[in-house]
BADREN-790548 format. One line per 4 residues: their letters; for each residue x negated, y, z negated of N, C-alpha, C, CB. Coordinates in nm, 2 decimals, padded with zeros to 4 digits. Atoms other than C-alpha are relative to their C-alpha. Glycine has a CB too. Layout:
a) X:Y:Z:X:Y:Z:X:Y:Z:X:Y:Z  ... $
//
This chain:
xxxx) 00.11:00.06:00.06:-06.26:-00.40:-20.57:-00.04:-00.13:00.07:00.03:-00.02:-00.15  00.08:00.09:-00.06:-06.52:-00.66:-20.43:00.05:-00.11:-00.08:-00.15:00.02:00.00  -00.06:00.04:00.06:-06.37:-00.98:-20.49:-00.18:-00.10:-00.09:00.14:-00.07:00.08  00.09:00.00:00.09:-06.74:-01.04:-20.66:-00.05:00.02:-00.12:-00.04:00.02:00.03 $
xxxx) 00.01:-00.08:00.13:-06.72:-00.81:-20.89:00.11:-00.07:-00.14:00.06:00.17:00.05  -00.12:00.07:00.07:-06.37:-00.97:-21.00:-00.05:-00.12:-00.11:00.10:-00.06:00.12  00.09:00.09:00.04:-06.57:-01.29:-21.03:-00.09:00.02:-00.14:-00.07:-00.01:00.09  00.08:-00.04:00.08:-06.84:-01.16:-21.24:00.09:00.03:-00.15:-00.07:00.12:00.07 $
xxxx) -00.09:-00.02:00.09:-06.56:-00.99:-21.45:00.01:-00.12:-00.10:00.11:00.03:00.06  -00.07:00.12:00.05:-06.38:-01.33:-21.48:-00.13:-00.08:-00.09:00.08:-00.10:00.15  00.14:00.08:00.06:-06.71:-01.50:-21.57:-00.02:00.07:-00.12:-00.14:00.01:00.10  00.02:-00.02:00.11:-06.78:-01.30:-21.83:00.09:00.02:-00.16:-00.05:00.08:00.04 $
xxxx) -00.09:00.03:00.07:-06.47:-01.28:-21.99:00.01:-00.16:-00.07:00.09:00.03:00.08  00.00:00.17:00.03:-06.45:-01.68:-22.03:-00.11:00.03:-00.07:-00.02:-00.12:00.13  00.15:00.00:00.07:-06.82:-01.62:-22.15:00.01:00.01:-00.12:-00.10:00.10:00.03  -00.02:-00.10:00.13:-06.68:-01.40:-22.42:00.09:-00.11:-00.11:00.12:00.18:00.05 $
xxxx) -00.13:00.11:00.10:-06.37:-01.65:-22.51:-00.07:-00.14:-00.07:00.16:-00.07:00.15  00.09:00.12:00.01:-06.63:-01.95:-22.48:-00.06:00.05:-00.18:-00.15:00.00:00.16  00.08:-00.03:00.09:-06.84:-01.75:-22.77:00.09:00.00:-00.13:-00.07:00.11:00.04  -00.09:-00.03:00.12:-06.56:-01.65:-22.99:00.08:-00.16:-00.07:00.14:00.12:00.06 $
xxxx) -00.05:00.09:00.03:-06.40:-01.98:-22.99:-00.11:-00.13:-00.08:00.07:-00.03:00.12  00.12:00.02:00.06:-06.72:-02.12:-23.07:-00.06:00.04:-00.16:-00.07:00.06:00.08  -00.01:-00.05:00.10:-06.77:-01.91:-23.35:00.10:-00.02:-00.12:00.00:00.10:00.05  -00.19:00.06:00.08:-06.38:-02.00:-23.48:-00.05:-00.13:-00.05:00.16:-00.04:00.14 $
xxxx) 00.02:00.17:00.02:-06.50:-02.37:-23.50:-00.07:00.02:-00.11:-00.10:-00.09:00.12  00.10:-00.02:00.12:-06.79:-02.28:-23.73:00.06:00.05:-00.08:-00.11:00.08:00.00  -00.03:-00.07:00.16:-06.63:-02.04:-23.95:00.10:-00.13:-00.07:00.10:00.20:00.02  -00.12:00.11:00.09:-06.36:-02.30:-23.98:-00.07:-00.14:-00.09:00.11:-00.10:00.15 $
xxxx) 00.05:00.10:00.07:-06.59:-02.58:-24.06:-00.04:00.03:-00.10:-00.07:-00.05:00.05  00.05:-00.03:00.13:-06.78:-02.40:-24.31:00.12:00.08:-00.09:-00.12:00.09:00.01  -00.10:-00.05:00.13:-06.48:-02.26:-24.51:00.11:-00.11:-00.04:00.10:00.14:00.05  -00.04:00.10:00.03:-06.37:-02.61:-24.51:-00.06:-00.06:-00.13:-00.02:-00.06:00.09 $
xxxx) 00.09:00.08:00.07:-06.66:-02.69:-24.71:-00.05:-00.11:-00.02:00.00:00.00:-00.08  00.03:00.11:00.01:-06.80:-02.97:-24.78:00.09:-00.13:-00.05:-00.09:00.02:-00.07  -00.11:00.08:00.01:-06.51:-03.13:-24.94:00.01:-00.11:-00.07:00.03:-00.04:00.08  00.02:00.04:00.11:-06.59:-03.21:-25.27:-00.01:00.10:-00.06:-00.09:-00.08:-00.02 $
xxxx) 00.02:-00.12:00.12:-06.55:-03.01:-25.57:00.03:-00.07:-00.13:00.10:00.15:00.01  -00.01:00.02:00.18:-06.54:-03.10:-25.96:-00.08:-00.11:-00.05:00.15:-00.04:-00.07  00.10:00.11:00.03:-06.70:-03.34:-26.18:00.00:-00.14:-00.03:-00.05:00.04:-00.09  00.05:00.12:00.03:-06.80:-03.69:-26.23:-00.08:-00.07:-00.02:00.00:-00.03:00.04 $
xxxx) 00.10:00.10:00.07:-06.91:-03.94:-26.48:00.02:-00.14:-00.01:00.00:00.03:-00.13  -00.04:00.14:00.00:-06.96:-04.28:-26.54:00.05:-00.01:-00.16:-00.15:-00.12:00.05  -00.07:-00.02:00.09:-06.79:-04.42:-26.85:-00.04:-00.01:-00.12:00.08:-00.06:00.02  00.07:-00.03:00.10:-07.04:-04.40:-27.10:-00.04:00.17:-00.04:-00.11:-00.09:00.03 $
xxxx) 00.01:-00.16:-00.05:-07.09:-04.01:-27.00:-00.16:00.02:-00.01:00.11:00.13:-00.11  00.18:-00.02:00.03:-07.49:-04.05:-26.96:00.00:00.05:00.14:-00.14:-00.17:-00.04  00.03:-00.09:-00.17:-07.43:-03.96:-26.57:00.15:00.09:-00.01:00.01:-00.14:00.17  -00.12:-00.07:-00.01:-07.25:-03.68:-26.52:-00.04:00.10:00.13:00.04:00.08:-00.15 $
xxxx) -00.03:-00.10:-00.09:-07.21:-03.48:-26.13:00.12:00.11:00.01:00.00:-00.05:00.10  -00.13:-00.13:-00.02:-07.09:-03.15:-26.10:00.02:00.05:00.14:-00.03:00.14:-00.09  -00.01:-00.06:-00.16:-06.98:-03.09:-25.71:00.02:00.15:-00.02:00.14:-00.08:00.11  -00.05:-00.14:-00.01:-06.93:-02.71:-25.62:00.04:00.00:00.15:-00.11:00.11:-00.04 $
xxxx) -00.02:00.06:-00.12:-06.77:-02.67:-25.30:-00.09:00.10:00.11:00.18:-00.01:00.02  00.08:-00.05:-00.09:-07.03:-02.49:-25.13:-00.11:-00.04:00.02:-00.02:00.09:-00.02  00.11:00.06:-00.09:-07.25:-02.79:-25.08:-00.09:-00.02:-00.14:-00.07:00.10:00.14  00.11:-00.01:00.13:-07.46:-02.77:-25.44:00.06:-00.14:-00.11:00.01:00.19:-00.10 $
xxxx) 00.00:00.08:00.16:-07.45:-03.04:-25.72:-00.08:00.01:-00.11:-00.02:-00.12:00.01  00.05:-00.01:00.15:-07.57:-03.03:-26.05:00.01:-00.14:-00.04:00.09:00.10:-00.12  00.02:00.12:00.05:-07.66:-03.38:-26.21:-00.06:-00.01:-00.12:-00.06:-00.07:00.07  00.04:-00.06:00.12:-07.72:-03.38:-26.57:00.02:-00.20:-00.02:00.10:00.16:-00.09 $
xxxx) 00.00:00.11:00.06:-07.86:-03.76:-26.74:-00.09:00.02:-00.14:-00.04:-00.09:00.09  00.01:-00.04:00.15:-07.91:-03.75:-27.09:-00.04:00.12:-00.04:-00.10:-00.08:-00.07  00.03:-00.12:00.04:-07.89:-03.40:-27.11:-00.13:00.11:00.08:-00.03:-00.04:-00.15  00.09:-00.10:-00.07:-08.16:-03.29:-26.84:00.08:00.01:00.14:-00.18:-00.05:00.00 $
xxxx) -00.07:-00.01:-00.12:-08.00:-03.16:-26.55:-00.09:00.06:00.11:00.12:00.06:-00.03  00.10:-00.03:-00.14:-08.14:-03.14:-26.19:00.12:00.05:00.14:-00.10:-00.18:00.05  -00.11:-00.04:-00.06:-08.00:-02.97:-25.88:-00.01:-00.03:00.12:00.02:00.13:00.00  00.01:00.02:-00.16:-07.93:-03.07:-25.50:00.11:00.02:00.06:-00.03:-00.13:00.04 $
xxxx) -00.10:-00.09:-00.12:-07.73:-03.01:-25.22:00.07:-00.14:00.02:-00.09:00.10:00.17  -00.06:00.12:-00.05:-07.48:-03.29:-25.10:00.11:00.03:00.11:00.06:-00.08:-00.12  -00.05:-00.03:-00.14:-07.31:-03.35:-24.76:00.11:-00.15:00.01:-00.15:00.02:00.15  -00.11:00.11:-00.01:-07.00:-03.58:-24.67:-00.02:-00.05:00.16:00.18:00.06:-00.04 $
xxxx) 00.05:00.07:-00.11:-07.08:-03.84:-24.39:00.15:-00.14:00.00:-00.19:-00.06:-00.03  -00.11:00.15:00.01:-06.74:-04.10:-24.38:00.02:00.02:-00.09:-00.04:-00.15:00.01  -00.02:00.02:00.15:-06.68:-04.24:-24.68:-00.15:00.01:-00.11:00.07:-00.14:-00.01  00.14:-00.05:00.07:-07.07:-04.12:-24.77:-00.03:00.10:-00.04:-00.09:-00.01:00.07 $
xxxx) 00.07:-00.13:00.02:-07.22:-03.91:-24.99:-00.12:00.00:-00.03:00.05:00.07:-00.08  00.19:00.01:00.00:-07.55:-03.81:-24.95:-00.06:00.16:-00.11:-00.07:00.03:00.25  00.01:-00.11:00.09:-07.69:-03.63:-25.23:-00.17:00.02:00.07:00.05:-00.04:-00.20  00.18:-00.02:-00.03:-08.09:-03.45:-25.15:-00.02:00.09:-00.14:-00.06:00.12:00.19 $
xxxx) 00.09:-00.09:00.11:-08.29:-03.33:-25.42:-00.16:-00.02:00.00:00.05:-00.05:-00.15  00.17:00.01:00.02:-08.66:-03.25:-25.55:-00.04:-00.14:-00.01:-00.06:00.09:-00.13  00.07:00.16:00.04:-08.68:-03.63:-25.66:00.02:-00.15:00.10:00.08:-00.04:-00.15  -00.04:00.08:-00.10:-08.54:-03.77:-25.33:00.15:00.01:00.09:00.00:-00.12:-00.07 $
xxxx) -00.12:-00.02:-00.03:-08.22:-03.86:-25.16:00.09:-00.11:-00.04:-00.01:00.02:00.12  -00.10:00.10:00.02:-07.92:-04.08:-25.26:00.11:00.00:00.05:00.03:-00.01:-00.10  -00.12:00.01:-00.08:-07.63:-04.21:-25.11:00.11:-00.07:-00.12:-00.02:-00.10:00.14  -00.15:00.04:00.10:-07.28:-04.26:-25.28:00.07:-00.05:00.10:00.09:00.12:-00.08 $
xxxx) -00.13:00.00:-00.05:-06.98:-04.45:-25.20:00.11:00.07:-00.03:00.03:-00.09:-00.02  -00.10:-00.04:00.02:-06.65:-04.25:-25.16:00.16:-00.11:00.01:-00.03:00.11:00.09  -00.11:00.13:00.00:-06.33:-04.46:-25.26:00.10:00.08:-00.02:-00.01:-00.12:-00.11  -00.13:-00.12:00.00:-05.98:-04.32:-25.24:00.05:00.03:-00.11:00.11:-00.03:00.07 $
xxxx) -00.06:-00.01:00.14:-05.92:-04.35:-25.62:-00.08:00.09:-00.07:00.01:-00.13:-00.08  00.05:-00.08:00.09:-06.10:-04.05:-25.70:-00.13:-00.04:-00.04:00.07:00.00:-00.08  00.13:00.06:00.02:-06.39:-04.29:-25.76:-00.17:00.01:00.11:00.06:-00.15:00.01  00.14:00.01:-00.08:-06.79:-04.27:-25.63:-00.02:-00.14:-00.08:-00.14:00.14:-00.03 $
xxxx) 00.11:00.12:-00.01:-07.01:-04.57:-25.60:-00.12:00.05:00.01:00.01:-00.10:00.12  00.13:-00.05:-00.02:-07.36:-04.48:-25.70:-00.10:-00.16:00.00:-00.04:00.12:-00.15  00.06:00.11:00.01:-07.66:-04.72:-25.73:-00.02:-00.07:-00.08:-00.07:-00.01:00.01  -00.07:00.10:00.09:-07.62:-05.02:-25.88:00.09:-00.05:-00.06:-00.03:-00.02:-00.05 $
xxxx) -00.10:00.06:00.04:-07.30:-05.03:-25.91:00.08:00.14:-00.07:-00.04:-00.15:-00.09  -00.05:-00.11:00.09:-07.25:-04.74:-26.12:00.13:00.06:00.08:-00.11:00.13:-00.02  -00.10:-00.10:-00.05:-06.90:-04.57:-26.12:00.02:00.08:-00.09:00.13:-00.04:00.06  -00.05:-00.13:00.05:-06.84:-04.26:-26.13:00.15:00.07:00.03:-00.11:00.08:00.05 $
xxxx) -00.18:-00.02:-00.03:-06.46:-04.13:-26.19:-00.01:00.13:-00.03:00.14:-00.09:-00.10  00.03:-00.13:-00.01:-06.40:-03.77:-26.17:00.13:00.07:-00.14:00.03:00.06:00.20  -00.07:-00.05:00.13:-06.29:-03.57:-26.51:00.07:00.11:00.03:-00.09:00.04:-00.12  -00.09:-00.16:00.03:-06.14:-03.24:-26.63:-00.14:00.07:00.04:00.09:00.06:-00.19 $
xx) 00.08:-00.13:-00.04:-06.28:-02.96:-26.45:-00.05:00.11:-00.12:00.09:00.08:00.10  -00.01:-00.04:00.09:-06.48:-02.75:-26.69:00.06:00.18:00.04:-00.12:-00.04:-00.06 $
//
C-alpha cells in the first residue's frame, strides 16, 4: 500500500477520534446540567424560585408565577425571561443574592 493512502487513512481516523471526542465533551457538559436544582425563597416566602436541572426556572411572587431559563456563569446566575434578564449572586451557604439585597435560601424540595 501507497504510503499516501496510509496517510489519508491515518488522517481520517484522527478526524473520526477528533469528532467523537468532541461530541464526549458536549454530551458531558449537558448531562452535567446547569447545576442548580430545587427551590428558593426569601424569608417572608413572597419570592419563591424553582430551579429544574435542565436549565428552566419557575418564579412565582405573590402567587403569579412566570417562566425562564437560567445559566451558571462563576458565582453568577443569570436568570432570562419574557420580562427581562437578572443576575443573582451564588454564595456557598446554599444562599442567592437577588436585587436589592434580597436573599434567597433554598427549602424542601417539593
Amino acid at each position: 500500500m501507497e504510503k499516501h493512502a496510509l496517510d489519508s487513512r491515518n488522517g481520517q481516523r484522527f478526524a473520526g477520534m477528533q469528532a467523537s471526542i468532541t461530541a464526549g465533551l458536549a454530551l458531558l457538559l449537558t448531562a452535567c446540567g446547569s447545576g442548580l436544582s430545587g427551590q428558593y425563597s426569601d424569608n417572608s416566602g413572597i419570592m419563591q424560585y424553582d430551579f429544574k436541572s435542565d436549565g428552566k426556572v419557575y418564579v412565582t411572587t405573590l402567587g403569579i408565577q412566570s417562566a425562564g431559563e437560567y445559566e451558571i456563569d462563576d458565582d453568577k446566575l443569570i436568570i432570562r425571561g419574557n420580562n427581562g434578564n437578572m443576575v443573582l449572586q451564588i454564595k456557598e451557604d446554599d444562599t442567592l443574592i437577588g436585587p436589592m439585597g434580597l436573599v434567597l435560601s433554598k427549602t424542601e424540595d417539593r
